[in-house]
N, C-alpha and C positions, 0 to 999 in steps of 0.2 A: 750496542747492537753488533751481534758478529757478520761477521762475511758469509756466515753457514745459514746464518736465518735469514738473511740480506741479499741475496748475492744481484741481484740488482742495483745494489749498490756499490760494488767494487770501482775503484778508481782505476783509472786509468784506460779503461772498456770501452770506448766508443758506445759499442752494440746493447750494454746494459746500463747506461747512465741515463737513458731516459727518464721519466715520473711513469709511476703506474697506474692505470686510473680499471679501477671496476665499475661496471656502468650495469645496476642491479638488478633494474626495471625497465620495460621499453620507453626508449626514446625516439625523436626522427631521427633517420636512418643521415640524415645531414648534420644533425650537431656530431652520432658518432663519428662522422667523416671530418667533421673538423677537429675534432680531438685527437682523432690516430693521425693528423698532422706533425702533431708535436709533442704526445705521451703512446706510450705503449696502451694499448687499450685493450679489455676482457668484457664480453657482453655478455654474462649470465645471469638470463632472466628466471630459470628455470632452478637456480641454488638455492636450498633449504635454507631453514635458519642456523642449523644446527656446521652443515659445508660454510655459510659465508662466515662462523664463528671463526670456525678452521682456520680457512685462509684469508679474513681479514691484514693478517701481520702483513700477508706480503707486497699490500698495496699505498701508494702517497696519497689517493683520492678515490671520493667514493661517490657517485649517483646514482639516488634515489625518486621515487616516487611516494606514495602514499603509505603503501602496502610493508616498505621494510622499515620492522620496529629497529631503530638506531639506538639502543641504551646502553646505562652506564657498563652491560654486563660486556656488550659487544665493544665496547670503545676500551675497554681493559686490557683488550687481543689486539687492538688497534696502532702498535707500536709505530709504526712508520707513518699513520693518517695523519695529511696538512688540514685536507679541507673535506669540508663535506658537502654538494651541491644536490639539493633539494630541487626536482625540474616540476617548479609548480608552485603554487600559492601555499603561506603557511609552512610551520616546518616542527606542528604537532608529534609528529612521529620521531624527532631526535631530539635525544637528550640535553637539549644547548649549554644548560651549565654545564654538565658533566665535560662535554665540550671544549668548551671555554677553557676550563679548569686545565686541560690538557693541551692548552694552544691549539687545538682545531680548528678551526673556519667552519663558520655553519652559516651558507647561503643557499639563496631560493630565485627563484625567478616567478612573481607574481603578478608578472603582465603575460606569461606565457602562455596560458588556458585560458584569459577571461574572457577572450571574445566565443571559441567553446563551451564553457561553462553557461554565459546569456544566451545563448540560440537554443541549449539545453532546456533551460528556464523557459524560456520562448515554447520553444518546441512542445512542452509537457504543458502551458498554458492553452495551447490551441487545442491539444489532446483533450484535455480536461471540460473543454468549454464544447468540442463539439462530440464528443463521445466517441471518440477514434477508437479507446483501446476494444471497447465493448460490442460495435459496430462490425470492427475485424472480426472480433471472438465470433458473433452470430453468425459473418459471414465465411466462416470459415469452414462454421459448423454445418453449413448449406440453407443457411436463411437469412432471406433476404426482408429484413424489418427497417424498412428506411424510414417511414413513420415514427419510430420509438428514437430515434439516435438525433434528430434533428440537432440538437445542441443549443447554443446560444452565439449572438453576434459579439464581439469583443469590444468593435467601435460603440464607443458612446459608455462604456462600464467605466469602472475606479476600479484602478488597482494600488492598491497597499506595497511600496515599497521596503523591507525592514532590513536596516544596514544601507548606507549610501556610497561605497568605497564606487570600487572601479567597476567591480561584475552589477553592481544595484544602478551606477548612472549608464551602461548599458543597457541595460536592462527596462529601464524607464525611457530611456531615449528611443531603441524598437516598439517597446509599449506607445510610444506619443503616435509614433509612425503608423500602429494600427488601427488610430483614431480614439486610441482611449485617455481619462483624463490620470495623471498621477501623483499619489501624494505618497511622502517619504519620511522617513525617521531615521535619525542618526547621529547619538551628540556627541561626536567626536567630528562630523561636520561642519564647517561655518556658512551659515545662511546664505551668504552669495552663491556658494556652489550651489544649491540647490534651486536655485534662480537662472544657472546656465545651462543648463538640462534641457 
């Protein structure tokens, strides 16, 4: 790697020795604040696929979301990339071998949205049960049919848990909370957990 394609990496520079971090997709406005502690940091949420191709080279680190496809074509331009940080559950969208293959780092933070992701679930469960979206839609439209939307009580139903990780025993733990009973599937779980829910 030369100093011409690099120059953030020249020696002896104080002001250009830091790491580079591009930060892709929005994140809280707090992890950027702790990162431009101690890397150089770029927050372009708004770069094509075609621009982050471009200037991939000139970055040591990259954060993502869901939305940026991370593959083998873009980690080819990746010349300087250590790591790659995934802010969120899962890390479908980068190519981890290809990765790997390249000494990349490909980490995620999967405790970071699960209490959002269950309120979500939560949230579209109450929707569903009491006909929020349709309700609005009438009421919107200037009729008022409160008869027709009644919906259904939650307390006292079964809900079908499917997957038991972290977002499912959330998920089931609000559900107990609304008085409803829960059963779950998941064989990559051991039966005690499913017992401390």
């Amino acid at each position: 790697m030369s100093e011409t394609t690099h120059p953030a990496r020249q020696a002896g520079d104080p002001a250009t020795s830091r790491a580079r971090v591009l930060i892709k997709e929005r994140i809280a406005q707090a992890g950027i604040d702790l990162l431009s502690e101690r890397f150089d940091v770029d927050v372009e949420v708004e770069m094509d696929a075609a621009e982050l191709g471009r200037r991939i080279a000139d970055y040591d680190a990259l954060i993502v979301r869901s939305a940026t496809a991370v593959d083998a074509e873009l980690l080819s331009r990746a010349e300087r990339l250590t790591v790659i940080g995934r802010a969120g559950t899962g890390v479908d969208n980068v190519d981890v071998a290809e990765a790997t293959r390249r000494g990349i780092i490909v980490a995620n933070a999967p405790g970071s949205n699960m209490v959002s992701a269950c309120e979500h679930a939560i949230g579209l469960l109450l929707a569903v049960a009491r006909n929020i979206p349709q309700a609005h839609s009438a009421l919107t439209a200037g009729r008022w049919e409160r008869s027709q939307f009644g919906g259904v009580e939650l307390c006292g139903k079964t809900l079908g848990v499917l997957g038991f990780g972290r977002i499912g025993q959330l998920v089931a733990s609000r559900a107990r909370g609304l008085g409803m009973q829960v059963v779950a599937h998941d064989p990559f779980v051991t039966p005690e957990r499913f017992s401390e829910v």
